[in-house]
C-alpha positions as CSV (number, residue, x, y, z in Angstrom):
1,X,0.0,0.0,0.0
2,X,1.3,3.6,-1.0
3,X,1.1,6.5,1.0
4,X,1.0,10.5,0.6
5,X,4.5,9.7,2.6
6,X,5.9,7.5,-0.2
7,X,3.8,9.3,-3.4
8,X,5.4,13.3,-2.0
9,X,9.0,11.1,-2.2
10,X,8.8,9.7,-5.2
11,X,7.9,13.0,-7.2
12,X,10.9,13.2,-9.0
13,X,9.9,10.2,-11.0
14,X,6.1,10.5,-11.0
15,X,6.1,14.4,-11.5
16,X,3.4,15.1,-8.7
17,X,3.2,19.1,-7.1
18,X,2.3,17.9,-3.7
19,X,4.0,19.4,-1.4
20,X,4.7,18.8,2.6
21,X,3.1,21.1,5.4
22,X,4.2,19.7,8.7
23,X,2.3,19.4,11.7
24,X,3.5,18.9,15.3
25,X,2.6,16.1,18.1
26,X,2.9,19.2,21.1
27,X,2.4,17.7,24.5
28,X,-1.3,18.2,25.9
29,X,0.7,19.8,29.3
30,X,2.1,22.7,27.2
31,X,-0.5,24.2,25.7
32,X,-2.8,26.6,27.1
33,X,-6.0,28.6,26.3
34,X,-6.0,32.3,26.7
35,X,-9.3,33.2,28.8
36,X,-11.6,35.2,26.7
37,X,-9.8,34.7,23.2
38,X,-12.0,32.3,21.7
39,X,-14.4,34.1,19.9
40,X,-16.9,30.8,20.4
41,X,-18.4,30.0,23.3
42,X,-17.3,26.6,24.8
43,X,-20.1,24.2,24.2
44,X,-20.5,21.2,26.9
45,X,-22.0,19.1,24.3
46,X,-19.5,20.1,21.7
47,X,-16.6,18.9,24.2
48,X,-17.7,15.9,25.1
49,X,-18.0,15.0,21.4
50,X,-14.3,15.5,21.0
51,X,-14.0,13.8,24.3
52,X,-15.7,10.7,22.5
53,X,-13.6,10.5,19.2
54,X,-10.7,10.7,20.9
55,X,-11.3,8.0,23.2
56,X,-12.7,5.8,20.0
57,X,-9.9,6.8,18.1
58,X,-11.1,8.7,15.7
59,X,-9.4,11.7,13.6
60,X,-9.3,14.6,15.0
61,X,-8.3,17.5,12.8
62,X,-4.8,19.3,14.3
63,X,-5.0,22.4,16.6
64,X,-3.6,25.8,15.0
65,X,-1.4,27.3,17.7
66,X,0.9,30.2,18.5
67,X,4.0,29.9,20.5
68,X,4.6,32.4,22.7
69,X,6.5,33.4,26.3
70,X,3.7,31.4,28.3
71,X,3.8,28.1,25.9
72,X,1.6,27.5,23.1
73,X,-1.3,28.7,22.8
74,X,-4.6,27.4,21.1
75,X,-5.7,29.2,18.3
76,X,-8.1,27.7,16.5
77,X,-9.4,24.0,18.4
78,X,-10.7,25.1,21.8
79,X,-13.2,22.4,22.1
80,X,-10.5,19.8,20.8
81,X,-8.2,20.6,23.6
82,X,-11.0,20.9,26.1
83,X,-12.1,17.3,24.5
84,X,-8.6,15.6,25.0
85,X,-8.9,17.3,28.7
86,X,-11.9,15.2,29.2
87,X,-10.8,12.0,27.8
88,X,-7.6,12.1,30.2
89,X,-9.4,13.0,32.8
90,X,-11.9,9.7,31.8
91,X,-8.6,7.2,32.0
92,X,-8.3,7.8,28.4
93,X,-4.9,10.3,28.3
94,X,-4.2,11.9,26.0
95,X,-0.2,12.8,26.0
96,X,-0.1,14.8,22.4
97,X,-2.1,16.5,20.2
98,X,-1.4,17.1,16.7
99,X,-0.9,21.1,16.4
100,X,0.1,23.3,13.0
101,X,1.7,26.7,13.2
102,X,-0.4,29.3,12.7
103,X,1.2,32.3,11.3
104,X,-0.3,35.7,10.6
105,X,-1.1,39.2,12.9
106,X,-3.7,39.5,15.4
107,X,-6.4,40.2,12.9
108,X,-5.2,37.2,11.0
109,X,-6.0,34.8,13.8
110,X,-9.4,36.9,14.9
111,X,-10.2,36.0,11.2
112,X,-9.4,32.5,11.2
113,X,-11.7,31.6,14.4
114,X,-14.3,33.3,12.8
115,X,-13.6,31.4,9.0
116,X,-12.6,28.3,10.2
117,X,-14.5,25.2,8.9
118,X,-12.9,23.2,12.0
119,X,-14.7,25.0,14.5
120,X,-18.3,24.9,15.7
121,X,-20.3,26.8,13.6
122,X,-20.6,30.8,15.6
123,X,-23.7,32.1,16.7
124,X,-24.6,35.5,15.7
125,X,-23.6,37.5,18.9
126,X,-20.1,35.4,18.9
127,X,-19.4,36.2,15.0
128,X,-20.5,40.2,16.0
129,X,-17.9,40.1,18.8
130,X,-15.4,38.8,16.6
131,X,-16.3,41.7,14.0
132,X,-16.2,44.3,16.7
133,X,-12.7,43.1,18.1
134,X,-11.3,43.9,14.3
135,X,-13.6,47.3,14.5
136,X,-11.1,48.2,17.5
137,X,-8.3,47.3,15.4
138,X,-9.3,50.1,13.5
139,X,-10.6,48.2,11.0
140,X,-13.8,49.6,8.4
141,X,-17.0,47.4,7.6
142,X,-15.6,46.8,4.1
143,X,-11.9,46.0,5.3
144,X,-13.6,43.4,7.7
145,X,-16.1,41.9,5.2
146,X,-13.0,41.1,2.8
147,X,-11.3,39.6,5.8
148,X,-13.8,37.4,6.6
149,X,-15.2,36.9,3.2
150,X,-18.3,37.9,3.7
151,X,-20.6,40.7,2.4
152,X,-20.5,44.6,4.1
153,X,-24.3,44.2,4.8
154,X,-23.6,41.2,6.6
155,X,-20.8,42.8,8.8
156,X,-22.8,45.7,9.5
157,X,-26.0,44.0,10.6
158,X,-23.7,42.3,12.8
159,X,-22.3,45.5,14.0
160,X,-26.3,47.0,14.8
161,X,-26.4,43.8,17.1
162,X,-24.1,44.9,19.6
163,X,-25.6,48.0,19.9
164,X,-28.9,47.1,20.9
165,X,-29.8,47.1,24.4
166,X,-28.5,44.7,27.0
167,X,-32.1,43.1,27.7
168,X,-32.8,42.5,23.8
169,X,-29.2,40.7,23.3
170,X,-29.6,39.0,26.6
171,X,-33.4,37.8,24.6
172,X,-31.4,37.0,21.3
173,X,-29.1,35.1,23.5
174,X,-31.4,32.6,24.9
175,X,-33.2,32.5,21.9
176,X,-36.4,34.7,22.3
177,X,-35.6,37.2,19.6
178,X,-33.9,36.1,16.0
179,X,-30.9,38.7,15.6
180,X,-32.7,40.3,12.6
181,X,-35.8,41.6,14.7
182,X,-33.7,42.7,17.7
183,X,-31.6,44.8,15.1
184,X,-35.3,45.7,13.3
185,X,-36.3,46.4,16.6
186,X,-33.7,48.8,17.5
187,X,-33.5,50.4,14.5
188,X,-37.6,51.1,14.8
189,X,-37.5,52.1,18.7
190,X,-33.9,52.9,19.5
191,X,-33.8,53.1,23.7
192,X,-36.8,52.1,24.1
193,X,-36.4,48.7,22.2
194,X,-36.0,47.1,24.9
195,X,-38.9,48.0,26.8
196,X,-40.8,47.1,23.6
197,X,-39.4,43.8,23.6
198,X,-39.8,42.7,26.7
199,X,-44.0,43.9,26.4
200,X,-44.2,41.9,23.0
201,X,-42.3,38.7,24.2
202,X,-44.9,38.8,27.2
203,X,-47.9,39.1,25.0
204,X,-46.1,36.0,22.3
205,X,-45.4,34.2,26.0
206,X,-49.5,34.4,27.4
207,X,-50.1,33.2,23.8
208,X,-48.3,30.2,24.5
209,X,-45.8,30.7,22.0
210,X,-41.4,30.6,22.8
211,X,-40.0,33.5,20.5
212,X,-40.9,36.5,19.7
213,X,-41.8,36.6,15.8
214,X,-40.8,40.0,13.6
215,X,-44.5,40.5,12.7
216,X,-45.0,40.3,16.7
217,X,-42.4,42.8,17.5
218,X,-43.2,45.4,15.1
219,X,-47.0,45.5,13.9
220,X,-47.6,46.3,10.3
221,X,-49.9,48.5,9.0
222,X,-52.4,47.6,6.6
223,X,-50.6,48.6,3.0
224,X,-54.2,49.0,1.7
225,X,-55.4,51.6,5.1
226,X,-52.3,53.4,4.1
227,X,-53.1,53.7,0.2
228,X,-56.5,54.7,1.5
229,X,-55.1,57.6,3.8
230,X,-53.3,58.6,0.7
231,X,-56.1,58.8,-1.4
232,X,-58.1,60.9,1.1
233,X,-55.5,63.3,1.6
234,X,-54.6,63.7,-1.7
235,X,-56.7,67.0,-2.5
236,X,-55.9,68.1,1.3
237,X,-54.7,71.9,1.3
238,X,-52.2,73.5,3.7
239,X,-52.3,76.3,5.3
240,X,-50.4,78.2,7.8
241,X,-51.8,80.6,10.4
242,X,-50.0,82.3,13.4
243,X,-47.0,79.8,13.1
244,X,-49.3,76.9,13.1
245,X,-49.5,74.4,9.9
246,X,-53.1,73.4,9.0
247,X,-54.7,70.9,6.8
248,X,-57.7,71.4,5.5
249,X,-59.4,68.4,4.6
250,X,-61.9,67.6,1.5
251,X,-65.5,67.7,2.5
252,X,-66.8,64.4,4.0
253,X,-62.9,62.9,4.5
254,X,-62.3,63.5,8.3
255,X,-64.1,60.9,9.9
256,X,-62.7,58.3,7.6
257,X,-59.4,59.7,8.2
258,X,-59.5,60.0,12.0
259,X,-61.0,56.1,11.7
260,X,-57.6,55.1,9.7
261,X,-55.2,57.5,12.1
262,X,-57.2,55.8,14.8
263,X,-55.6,52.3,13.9
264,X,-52.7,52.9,13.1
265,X,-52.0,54.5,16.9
266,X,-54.0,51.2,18.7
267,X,-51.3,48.8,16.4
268,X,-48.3,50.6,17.8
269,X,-46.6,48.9,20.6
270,X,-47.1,50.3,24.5
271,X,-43.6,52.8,24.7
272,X,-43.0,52.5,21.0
273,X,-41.2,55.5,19.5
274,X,-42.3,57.5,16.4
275,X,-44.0,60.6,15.7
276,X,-46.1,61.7,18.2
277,X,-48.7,62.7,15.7
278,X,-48.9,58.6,15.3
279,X,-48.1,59.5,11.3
C-alpha cells in the first residue's frame, strides 16, 4: 500500500506538485487557552463530542497554535483541547495532540476563528464580537467583510447587534428574539427597544408561544389603510396661520381619516417610539 509519505518522495519520478506542510505532536501539558480569546463560546456538548472521538480513536483534525512566552497557545481547536482534557481526565490520556503553526497578525488569527470550517459553527452575537474586536483594530466594515469573506451588509448588521440594548441581546441570547428583529427592533424604537421587547415577548409568551416573531415585534400596518389615507389626503390643502401648519381636509374625509389614524396609533406597541402625531 502507498502512501501521501511515499507518493510526495517519489515526485521526482512521477512528476506530482504535492507538497509537505508539517504538523506537530505538542504535549497536551504545554499548551494553554487564553481566557476570553476564543471568539466561540465553549459548548459542553461540543466537548464531550471531542472527548468521545478521541477516546474511540477517531481523527481529530490538528489544533492551530501560536507559541509564545507562556507556551503554546490554542488558536483555532478550543473544544478539541477541552475534548482531550476530558478524555484524560476519563482514564483515556491523552499525551499529544497534533498542532500546525499558525502564522499571521492579530487580525489574521481573529479572522481564522471566525472562517474556520474546523470550529463549531458561531452564533450571531459570537461572529458580532469577533467583528467588533477587528472594529477596534481600526478596522472599516468593508476591510472586515474582505477579511472574513463575507458581504458589508452582513458585517454591519452584525455591528447593529451589539448595539442594541442589554435586555434585547440577553433575549437574542437565549433564543427569544432572532438577531434580525432585535436589530429591526432597535432600529424602529432605539432606547426604548428594549422596553418594547420585553412587552411583545410577554404578550407572544400568554399566547403560549417561545419566541418572539418580527410580525409580533413590530406590527404592520395595513398597505391598503395606508393607500387609502393617501387617497383621502390627496386634495388636502395647507395652510399656515400664526405659526401653526393646517390641513384642510376635503369635505366628507375626516371621519374616515380619523377612523384610519385611529388604527394605526391602537397597532403601535405600548412605549414604541415615532411621531407623536402617530403619522
Amino acid at each position: 500500500m502507498s502512501s501521501l509519505s511515499l507518493h510526495y518522495k517519489a515526485k521526482d519520478k512521477n512528476g506530482t506538485e504535492t507538497t509537505v506542510k508539517k504538523t506537530f505532536l505538542v504535549p497536551l501539558a504545554e499548551l494553554y487557552i487564553e481566557p476570553g480569546y476564543n471568539v466561540r463560546e465553549i459548548d459542553q456538548a461540543h466537548v464531550e463530542e471531542f472527548r468521545d472521538a478521541f477516546i474511540a480513536g477517531e481523527f481529530v483534525p490538528p489544533l492551530a497554535v501560536q507559541v509564545t512566552e507562556q507556551g503554546i497557545k490554542v488558536i483555532d481547536g478550543h473544544h478539541r483541547y477541552h475534548g482531550a482534557l476530558l478524555a484524560t481526565e476519563a482514564g483515556h490520556e491523552i499525551a499529544r495532540l497534533e498542532c500546525k503553526d499558525f502564522s499571521g497578525t492579530e487580525a489574521d488569527r481573529i479572522a481564522f476563528m471566525v472562517t474556520s470550517s474546523q470550529g463549531k459553527p458561531l452564533t450571531s452575537l459570537e461572529r458580532a464580537a469577533a467583528y467588533q474586536r477587528l472594529a477596534n483594530q481600526g478596522w472599516s466594515t468593508s476591510e472586515i467583510a474582505s477579511k472574513v469573506k463575507r458581504s458589508v451588509g452582513d458585517v454591519d448588521h452584525h455591528l447593529q447587534l451589539l448595539a442594541c440594548g442589554d435586555e434585547l441581546i440577553a433575549m437574542v441570547k437565549a433564543g427569544e428574539v432572532a438577531p434580525t428583529t432585535a436589530v429591526a427592533l432597535s432600529r424602529e424604537h432605539g432606547p426604548k427597544a428594549d422596553s418594547v421587547a420585553r412587552e411583545q415577548m410577554e404578550k407572544a409568551k400568554a399566547a403560549g408561544k417561545k419566541k418572539l416573531s418580527r410580525s409580533a415585534a413590530i406590527p404592520q400596518f395595513s398597505a391598503a389603510k395606508a393607500r387609502r389615507l393617501v387617497e383621502l389626503l390627496v386634495d388636502a390643502e395647507f395652510d399656515r396661520d400664526g405659526g401653526y401648519d393646517s390641513l384642510i381636509l376635503s369635505h366628507g374625509t375626516a371621519e374616515e381619516i380619523k377612523r384610519i389614524i385611529a388604527e394605526y396609533r391602537a397597532g403601535i406597541p405600548a412605549g414604541g417610539g415615532g411621531d407623536e402625531s402617530g403619522l
